[in-house]
Structures are given as C-alpha cells and as structure tokens.
Predicted model as a PDB file, atoms N, CA, C, CB and O in Angstrom, pLDDT in the B-factor column:
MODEL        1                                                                  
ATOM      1  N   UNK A   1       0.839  -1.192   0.000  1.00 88.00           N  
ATOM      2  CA  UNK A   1       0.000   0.000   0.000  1.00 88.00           C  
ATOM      3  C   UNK A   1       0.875   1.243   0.000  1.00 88.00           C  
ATOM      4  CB  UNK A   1      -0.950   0.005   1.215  1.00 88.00           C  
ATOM      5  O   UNK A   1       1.867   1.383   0.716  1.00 88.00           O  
ATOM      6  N   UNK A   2       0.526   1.911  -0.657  1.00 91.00           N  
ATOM      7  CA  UNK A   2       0.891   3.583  -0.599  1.00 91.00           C  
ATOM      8  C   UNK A   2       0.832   4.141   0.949  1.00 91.00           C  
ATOM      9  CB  UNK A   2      -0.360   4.562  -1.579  1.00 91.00           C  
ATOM     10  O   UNK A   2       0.291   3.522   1.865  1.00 91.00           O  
ATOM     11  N   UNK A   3       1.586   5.619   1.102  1.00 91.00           N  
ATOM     12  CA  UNK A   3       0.799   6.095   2.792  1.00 91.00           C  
ATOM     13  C   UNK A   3      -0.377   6.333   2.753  1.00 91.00           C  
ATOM     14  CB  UNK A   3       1.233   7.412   3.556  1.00 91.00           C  
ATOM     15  O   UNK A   3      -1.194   6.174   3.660  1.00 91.00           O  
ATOM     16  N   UNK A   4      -0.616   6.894   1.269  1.00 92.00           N  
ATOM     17  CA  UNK A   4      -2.110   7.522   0.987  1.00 92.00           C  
ATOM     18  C   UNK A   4      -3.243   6.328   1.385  1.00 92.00           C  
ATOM     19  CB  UNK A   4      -2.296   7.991  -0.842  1.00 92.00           C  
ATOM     20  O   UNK A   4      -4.078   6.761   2.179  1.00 92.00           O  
ATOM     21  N   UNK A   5      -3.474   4.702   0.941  1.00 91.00           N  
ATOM     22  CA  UNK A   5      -3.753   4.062   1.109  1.00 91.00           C  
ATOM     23  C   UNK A   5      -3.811   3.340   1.975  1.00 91.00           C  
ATOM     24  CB  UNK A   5      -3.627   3.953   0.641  1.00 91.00           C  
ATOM     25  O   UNK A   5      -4.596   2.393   1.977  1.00 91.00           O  
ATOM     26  N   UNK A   6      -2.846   3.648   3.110  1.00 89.00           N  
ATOM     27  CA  UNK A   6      -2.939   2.953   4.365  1.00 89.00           C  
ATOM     28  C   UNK A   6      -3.346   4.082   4.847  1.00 89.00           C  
ATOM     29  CB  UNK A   6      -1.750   2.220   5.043  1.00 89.00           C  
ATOM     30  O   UNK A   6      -4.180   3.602   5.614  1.00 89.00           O  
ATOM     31  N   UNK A   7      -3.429   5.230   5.017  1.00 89.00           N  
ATOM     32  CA  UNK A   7      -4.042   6.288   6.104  1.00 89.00           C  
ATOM     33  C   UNK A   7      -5.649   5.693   5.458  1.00 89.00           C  
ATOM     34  CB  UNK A   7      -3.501   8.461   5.868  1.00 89.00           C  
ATOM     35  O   UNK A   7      -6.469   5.107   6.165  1.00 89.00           O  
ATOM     36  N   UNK A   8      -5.804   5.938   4.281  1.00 89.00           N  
ATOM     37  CA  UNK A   8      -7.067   5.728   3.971  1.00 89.00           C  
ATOM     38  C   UNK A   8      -7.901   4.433   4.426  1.00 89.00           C  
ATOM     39  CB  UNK A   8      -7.044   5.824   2.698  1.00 89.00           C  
ATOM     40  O   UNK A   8      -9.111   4.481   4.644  1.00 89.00           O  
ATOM     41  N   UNK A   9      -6.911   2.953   4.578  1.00 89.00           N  
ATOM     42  CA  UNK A   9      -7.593   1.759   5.012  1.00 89.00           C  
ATOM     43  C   UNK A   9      -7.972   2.361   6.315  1.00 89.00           C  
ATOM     44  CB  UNK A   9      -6.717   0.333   5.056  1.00 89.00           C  
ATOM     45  O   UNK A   9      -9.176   2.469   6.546  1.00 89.00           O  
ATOM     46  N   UNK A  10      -7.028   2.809   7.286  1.00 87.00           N  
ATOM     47  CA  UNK A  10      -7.812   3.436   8.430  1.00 87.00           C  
ATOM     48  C   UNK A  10      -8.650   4.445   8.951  1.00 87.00           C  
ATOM     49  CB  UNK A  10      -7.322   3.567   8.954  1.00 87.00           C  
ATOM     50  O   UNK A  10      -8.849   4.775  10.120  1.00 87.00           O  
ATOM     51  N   UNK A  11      -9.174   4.944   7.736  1.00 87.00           N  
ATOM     52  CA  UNK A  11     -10.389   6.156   8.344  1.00 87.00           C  
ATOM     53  C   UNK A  11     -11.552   5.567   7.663  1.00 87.00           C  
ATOM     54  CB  UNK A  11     -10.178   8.057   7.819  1.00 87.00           C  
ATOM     55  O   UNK A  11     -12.433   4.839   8.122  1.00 87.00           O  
ATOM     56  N   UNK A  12     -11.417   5.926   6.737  1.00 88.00           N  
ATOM     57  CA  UNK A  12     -12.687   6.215   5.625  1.00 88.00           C  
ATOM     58  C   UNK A  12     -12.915   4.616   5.733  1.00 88.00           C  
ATOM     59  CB  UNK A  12     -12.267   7.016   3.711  1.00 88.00           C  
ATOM     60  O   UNK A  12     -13.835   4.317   6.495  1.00 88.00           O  
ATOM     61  N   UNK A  13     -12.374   3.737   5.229  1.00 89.00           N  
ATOM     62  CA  UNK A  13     -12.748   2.381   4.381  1.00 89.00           C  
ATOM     63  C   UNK A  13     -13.067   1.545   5.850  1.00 89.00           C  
ATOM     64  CB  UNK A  13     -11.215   1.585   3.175  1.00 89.00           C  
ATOM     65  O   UNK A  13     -13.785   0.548   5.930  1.00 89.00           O  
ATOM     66  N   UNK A  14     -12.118   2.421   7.359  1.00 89.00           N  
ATOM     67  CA  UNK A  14     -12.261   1.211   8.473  1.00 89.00           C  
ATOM     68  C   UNK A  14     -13.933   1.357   8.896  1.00 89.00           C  
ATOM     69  CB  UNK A  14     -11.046   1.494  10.068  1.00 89.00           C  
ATOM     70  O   UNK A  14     -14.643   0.404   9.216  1.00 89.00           O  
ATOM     71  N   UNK A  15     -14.431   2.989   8.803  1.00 88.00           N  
ATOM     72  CA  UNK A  15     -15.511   3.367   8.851  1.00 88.00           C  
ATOM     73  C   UNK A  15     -16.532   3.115   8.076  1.00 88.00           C  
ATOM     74  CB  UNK A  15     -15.409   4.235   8.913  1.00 88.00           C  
ATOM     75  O   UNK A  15     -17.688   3.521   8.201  1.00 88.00           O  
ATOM     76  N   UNK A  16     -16.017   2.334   7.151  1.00 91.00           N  
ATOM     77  CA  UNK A  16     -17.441   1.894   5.952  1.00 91.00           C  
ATOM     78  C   UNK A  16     -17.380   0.324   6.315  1.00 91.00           C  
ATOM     79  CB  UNK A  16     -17.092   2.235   3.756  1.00 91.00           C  
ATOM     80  O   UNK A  16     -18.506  -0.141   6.490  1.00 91.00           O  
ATOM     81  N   UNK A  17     -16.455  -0.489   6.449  1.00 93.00           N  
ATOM     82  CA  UNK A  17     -16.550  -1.322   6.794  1.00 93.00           C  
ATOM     83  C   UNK A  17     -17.014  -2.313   8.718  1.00 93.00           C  
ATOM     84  CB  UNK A  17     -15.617  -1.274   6.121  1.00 93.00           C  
ATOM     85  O   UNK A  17     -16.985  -3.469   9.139  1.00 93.00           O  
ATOM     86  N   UNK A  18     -17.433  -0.737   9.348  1.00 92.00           N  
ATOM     87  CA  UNK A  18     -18.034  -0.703   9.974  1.00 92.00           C  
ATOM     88  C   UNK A  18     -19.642  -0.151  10.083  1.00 92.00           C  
ATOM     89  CB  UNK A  18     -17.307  -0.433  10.432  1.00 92.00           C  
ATOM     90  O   UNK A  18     -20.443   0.065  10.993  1.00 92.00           O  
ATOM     91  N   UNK A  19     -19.628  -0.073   8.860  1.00 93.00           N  
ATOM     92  CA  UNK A  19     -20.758   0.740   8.907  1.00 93.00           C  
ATOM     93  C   UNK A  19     -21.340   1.942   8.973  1.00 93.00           C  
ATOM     94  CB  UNK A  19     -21.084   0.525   9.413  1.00 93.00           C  
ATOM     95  O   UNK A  19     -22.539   2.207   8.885  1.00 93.00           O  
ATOM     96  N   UNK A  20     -20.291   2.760   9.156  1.00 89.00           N  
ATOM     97  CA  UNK A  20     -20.802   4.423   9.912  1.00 89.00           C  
ATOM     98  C   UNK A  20     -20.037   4.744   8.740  1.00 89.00           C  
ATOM     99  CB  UNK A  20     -20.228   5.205  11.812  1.00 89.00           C  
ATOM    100  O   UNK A  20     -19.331   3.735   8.761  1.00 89.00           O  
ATOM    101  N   UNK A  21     -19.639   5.376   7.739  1.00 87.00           N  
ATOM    102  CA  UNK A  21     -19.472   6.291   6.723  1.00 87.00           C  
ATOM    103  C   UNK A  21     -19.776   7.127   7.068  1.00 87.00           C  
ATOM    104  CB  UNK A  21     -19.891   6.213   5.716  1.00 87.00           C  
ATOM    105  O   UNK A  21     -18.864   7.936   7.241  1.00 87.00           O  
ATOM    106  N   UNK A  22     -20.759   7.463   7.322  1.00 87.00           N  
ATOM    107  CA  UNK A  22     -21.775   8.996   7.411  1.00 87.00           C  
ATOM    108  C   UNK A  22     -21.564   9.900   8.990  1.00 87.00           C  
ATOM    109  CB  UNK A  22     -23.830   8.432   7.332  1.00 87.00           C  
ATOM    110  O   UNK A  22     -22.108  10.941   9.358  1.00 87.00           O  
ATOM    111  N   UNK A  23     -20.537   9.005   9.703  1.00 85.00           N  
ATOM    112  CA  UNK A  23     -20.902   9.795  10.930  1.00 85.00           C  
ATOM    113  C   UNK A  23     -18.864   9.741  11.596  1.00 85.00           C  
ATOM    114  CB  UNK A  23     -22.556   8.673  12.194  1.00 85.00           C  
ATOM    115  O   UNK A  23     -18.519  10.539  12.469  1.00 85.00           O  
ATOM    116  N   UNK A  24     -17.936   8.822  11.055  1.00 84.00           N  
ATOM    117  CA  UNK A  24     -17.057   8.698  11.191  1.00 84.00           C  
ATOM    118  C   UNK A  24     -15.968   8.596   9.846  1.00 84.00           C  
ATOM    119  CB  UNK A  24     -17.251   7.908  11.969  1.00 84.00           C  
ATOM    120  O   UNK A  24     -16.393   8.337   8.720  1.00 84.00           O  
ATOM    121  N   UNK A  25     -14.604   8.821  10.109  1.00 83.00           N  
ATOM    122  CA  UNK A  25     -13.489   8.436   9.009  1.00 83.00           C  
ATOM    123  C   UNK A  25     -13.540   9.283   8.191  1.00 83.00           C  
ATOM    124  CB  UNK A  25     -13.553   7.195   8.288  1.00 83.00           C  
ATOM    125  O   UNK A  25     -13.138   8.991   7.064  1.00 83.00           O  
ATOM    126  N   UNK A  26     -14.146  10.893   8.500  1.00 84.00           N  
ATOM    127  CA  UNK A  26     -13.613  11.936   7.767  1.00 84.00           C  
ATOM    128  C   UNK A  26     -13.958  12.955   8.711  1.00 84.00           C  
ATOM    129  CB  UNK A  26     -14.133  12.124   6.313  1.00 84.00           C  
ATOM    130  O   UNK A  26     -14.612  12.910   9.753  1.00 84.00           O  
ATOM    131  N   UNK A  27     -13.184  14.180   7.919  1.00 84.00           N  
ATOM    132  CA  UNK A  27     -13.262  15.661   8.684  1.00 84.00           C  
ATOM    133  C   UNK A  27     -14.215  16.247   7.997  1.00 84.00           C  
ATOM    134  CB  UNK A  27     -11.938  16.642   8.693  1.00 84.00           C  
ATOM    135  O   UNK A  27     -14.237  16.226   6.767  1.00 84.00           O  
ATOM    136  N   UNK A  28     -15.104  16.832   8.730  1.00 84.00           N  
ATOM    137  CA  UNK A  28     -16.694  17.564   8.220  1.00 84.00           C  
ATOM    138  C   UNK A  28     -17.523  17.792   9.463  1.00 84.00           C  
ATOM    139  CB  UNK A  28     -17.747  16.458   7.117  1.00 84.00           C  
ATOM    140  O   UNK A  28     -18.041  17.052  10.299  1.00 84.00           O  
ATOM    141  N   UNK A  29     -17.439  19.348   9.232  1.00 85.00           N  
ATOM    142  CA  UNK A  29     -18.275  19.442  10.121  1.00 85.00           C  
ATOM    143  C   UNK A  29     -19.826  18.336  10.764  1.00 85.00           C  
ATOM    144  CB  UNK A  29     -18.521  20.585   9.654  1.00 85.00           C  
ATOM    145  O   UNK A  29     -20.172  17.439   9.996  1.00 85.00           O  
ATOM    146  N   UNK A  30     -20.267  18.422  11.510  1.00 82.00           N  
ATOM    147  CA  UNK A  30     -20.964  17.233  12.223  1.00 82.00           C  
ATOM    148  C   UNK A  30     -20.643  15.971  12.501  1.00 82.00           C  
ATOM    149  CB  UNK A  30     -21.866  16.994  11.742  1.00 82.00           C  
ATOM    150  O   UNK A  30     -21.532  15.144  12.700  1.00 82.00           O  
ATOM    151  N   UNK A  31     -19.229  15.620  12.556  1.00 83.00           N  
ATOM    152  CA  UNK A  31     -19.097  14.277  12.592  1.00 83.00           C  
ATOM    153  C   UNK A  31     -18.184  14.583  13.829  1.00 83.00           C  
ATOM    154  CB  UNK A  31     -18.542  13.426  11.206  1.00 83.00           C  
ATOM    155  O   UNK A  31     -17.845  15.672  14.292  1.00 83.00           O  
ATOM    156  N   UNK A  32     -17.832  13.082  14.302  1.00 80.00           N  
ATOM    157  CA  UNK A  32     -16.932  13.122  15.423  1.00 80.00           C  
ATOM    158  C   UNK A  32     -15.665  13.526  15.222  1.00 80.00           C  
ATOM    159  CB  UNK A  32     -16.838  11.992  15.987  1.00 80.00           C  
ATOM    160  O   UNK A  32     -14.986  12.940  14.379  1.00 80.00           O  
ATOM    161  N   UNK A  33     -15.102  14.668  16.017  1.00 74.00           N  
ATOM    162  CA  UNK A  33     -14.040  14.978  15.628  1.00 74.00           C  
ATOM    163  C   UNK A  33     -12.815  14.597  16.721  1.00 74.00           C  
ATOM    164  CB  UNK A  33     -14.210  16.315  15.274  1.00 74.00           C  
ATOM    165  O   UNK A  33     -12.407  15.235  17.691  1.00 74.00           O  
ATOM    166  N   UNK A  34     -12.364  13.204  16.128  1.00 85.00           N  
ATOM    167  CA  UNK A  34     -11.366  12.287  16.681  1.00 85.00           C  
ATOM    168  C   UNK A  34      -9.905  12.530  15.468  1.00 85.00           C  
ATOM    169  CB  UNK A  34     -12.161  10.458  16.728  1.00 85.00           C  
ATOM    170  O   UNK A  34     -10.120  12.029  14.364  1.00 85.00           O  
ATOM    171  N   UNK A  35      -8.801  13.094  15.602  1.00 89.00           N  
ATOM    172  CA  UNK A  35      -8.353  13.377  14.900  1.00 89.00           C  
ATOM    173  C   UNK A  35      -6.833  13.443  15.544  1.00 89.00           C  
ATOM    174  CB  UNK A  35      -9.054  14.293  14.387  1.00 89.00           C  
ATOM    175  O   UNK A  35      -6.716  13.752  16.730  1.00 89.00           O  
ATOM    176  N   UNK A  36      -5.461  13.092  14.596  1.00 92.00           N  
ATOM    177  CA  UNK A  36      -4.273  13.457  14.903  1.00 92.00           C  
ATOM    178  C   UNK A  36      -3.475  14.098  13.996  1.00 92.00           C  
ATOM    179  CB  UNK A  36      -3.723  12.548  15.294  1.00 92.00           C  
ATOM    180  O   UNK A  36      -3.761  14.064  12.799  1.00 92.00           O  
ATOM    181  N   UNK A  37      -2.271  14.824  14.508  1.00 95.00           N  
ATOM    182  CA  UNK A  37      -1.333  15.822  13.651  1.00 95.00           C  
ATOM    183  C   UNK A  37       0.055  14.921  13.841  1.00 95.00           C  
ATOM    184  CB  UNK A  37      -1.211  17.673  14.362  1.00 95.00           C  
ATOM    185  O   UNK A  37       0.396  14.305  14.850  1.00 95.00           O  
ATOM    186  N   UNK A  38       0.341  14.965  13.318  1.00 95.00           N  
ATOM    187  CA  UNK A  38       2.391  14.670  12.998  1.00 95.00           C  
ATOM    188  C   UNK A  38       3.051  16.001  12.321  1.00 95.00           C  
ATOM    189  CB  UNK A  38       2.834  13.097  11.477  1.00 95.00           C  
ATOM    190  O   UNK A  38       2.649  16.858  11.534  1.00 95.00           O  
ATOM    191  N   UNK A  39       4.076  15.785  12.912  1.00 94.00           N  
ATOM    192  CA  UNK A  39       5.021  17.112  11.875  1.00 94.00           C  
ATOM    193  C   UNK A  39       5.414  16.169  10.722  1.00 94.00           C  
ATOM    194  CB  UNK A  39       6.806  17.979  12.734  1.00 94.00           C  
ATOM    195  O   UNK A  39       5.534  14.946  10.641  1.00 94.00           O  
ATOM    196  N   UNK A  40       5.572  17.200   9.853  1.00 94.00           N  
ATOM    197  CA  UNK A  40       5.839  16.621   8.712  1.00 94.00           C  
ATOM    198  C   UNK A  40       4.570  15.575   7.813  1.00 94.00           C  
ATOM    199  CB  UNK A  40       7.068  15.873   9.141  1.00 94.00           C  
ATOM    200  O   UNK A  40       3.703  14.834   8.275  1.00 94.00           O  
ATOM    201  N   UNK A  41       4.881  15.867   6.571  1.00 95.00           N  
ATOM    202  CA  UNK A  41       3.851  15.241   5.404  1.00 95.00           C  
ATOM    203  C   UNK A  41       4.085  13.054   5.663  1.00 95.00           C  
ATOM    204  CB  UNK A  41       4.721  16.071   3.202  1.00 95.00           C  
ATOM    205  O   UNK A  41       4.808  12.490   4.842  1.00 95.00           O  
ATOM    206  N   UNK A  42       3.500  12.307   6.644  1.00 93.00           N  
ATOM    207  CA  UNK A  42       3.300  11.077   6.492  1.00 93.00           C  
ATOM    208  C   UNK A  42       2.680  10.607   4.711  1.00 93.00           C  
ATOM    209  CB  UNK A  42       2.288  10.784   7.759  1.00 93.00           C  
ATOM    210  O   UNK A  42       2.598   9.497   4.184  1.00 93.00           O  
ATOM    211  N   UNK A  43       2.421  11.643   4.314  1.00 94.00           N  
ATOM    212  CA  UNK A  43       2.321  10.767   2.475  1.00 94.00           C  
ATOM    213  C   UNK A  43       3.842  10.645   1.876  1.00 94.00           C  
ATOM    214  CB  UNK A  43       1.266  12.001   0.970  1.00 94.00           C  
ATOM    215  O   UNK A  43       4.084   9.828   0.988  1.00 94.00           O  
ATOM    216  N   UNK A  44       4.606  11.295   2.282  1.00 94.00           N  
ATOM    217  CA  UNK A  44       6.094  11.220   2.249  1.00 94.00           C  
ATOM    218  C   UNK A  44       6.954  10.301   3.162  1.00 94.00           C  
ATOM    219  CB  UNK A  44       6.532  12.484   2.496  1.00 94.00           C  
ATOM    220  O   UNK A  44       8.069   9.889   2.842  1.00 94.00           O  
ATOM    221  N   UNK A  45       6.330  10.026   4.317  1.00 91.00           N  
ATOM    222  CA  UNK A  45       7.549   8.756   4.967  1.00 91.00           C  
ATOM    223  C   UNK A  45       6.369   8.980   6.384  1.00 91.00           C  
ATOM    224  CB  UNK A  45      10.013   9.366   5.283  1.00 91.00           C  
ATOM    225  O   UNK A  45       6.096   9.807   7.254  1.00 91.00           O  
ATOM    226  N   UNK A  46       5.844   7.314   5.776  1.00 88.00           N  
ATOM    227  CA  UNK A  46       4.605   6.695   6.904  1.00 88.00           C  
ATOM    228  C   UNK A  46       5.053   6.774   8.377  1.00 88.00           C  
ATOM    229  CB  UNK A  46       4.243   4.944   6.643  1.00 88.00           C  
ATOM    230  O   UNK A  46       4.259   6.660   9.310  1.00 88.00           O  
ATOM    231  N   UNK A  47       6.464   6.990   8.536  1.00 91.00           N  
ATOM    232  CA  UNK A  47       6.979   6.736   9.825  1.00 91.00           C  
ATOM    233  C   UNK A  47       6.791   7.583  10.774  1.00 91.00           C  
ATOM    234  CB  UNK A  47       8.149   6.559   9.817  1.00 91.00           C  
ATOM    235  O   UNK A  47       6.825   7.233  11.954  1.00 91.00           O  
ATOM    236  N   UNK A  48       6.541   8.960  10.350  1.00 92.00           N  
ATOM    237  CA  UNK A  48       5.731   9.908  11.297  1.00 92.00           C  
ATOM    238  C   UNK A  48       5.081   9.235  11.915  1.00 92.00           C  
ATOM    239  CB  UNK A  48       4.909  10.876  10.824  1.00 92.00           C  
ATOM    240  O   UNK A  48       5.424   8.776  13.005  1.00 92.00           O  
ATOM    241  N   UNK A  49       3.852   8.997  11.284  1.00 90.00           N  
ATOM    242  CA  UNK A  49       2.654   8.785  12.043  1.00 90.00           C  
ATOM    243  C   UNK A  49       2.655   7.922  13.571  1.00 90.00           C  
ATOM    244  CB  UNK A  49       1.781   8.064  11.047  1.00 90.00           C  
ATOM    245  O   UNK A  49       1.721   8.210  14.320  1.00 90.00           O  
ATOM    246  N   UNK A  50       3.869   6.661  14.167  1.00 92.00           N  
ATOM    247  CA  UNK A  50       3.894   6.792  15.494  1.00 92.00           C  
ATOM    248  C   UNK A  50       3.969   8.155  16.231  1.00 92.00           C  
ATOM    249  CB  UNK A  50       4.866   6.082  15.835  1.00 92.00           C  
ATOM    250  O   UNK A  50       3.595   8.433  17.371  1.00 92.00           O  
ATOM    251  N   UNK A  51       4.470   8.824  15.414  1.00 94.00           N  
ATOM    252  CA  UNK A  51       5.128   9.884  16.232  1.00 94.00           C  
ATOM    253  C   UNK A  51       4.036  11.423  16.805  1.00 94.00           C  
ATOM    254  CB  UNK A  51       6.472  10.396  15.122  1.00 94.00           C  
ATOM    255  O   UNK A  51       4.238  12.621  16.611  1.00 94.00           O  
ATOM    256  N   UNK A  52       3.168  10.887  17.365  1.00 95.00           N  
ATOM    257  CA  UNK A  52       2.177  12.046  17.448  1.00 95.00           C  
ATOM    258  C   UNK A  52       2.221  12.780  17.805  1.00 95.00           C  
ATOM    259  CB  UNK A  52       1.386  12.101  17.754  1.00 95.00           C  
ATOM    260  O   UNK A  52       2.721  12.542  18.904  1.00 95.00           O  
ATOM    261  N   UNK A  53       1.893  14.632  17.677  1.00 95.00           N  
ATOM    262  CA  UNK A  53       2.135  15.823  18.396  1.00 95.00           C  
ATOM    263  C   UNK A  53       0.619  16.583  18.544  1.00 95.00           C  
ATOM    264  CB  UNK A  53       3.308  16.745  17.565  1.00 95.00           C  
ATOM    265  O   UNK A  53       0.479  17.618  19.197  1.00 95.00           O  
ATOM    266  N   UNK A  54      -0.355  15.982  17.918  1.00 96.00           N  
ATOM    267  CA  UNK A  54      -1.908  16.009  18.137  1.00 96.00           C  
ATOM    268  C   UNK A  54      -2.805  15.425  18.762  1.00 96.00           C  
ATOM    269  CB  UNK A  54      -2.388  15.890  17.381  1.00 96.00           C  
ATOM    270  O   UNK A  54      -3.472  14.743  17.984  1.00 96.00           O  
ATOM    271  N   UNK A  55      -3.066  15.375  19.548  1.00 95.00           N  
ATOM    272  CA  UNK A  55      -5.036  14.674  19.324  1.00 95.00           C  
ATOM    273  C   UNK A  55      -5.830  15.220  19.953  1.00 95.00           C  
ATOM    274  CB  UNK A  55      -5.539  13.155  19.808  1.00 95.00           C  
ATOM    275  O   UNK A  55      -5.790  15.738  21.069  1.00 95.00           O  
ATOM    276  N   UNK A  56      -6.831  15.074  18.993  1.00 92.00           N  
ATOM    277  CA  UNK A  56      -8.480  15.436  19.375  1.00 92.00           C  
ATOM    278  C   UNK A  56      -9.069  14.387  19.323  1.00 92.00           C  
ATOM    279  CB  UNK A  56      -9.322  16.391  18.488  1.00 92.00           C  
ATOM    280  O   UNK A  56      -8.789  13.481  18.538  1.00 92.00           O  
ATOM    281  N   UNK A  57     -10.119  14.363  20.292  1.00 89.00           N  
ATOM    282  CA  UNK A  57     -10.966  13.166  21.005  1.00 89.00           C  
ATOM    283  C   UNK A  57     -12.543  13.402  21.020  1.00 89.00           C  
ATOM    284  CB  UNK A  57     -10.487  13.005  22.617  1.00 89.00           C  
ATOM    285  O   UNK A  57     -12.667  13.606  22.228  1.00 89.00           O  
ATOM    286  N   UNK A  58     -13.478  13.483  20.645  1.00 84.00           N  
ATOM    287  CA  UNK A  58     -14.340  14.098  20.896  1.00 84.00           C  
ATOM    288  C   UNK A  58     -14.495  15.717  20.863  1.00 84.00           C  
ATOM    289  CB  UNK A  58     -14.498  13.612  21.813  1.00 84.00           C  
ATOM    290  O   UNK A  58     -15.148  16.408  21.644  1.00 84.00           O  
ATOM    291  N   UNK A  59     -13.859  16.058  19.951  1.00 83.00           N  
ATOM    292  CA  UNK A  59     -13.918  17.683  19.836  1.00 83.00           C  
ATOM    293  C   UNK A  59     -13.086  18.577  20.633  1.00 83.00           C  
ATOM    294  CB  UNK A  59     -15.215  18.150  20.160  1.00 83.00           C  
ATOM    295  O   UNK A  59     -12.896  19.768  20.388  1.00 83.00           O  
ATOM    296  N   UNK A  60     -12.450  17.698  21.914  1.00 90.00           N  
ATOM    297  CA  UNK A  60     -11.553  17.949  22.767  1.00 90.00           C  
ATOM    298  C   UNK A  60     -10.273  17.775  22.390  1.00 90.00           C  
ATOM    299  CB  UNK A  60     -11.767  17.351  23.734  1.00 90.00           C  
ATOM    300  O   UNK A  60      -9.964  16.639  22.029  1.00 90.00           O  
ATOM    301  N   UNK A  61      -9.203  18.870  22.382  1.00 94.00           N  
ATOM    302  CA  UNK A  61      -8.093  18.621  22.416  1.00 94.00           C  
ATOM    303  C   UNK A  61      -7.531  17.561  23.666  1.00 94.00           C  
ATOM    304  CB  UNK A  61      -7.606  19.848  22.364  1.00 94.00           C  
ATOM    305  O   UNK A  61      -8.199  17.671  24.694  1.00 94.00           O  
ATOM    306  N   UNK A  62      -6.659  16.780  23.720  1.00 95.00           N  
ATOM    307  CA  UNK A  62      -6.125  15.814  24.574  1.00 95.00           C  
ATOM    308  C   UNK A  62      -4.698  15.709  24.640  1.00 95.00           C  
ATOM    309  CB  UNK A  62      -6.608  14.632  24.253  1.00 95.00           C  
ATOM    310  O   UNK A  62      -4.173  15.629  25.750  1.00 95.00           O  
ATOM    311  N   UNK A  63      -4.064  15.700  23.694  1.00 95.00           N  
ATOM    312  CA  UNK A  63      -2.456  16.332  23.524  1.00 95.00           C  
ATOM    313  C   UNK A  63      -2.005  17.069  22.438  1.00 95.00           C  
ATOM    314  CB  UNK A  63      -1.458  15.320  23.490  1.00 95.00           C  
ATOM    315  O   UNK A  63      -2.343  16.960  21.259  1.00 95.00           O  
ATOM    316  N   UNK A  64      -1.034  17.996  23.059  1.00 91.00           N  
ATOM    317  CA  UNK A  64      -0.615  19.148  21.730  1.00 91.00           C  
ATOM    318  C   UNK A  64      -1.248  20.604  21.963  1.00 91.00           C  
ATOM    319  CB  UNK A  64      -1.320  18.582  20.068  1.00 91.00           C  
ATOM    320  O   UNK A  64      -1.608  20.703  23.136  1.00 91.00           O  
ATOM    321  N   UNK A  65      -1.415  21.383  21.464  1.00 76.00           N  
ATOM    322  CA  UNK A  65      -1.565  22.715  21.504  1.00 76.00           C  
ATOM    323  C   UNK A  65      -2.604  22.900  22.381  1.00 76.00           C  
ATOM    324  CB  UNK A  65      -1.766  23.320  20.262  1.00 76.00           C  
ATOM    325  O   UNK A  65      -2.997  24.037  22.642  1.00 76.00           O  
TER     326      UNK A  65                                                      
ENDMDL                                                                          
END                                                                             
C-alpha cells in the first residue's frame, strides 16, 4: 500500500466497513471529531505517524496545543 492508502484503510474504508461512513473516518463538520497531527507530510515517509504531536478526542483537544 501507498501512505495515501494505508491512512485511507484506516479512516474512511475502516468506517465503511463498519458501517458508519456517514458519521465517522472523515473531517466535516458534524461528525466526530477524533483526529491526529504529525510534523511533517506522512504521504512522504509513513513513519511519522507513530510519532504524534496532536489529538483530538471528541472535539476535545487531549495532547498538543
């Protein structure tokens, strides 16, 4: 898989294959906003992504700014 394709098996496609499309596995307003940041572009070197400096949990920040 690409990074593009593995970030994607885990939002969008983990969320359709659960069923919720419509309410999880993207950014849009009304949906749950569970979300993380890395420095640096992970479509360029997947290895960021352990490396977290974000999260939002429920609309709540939880670590990072």
């Amino acid at each position: 898989m690409t990074p593009a394709e593995a970030i994607r098996a885990a939002t969008l496609n983990a969320a359709e294959a659960l069923g919720r499309p419509d309410d999880v596995g993207q950014i849009k307003p009304g949906l749950y906003a569970d979300l993380i940041a890395v420095t640096g572009d992970p479509l360029n070197d997947v290895s960021r992504l352990p490396h977290v400096a974000f999260v939002m949990k429920g609309g709540e920040v939880v670590k990072g700014f």
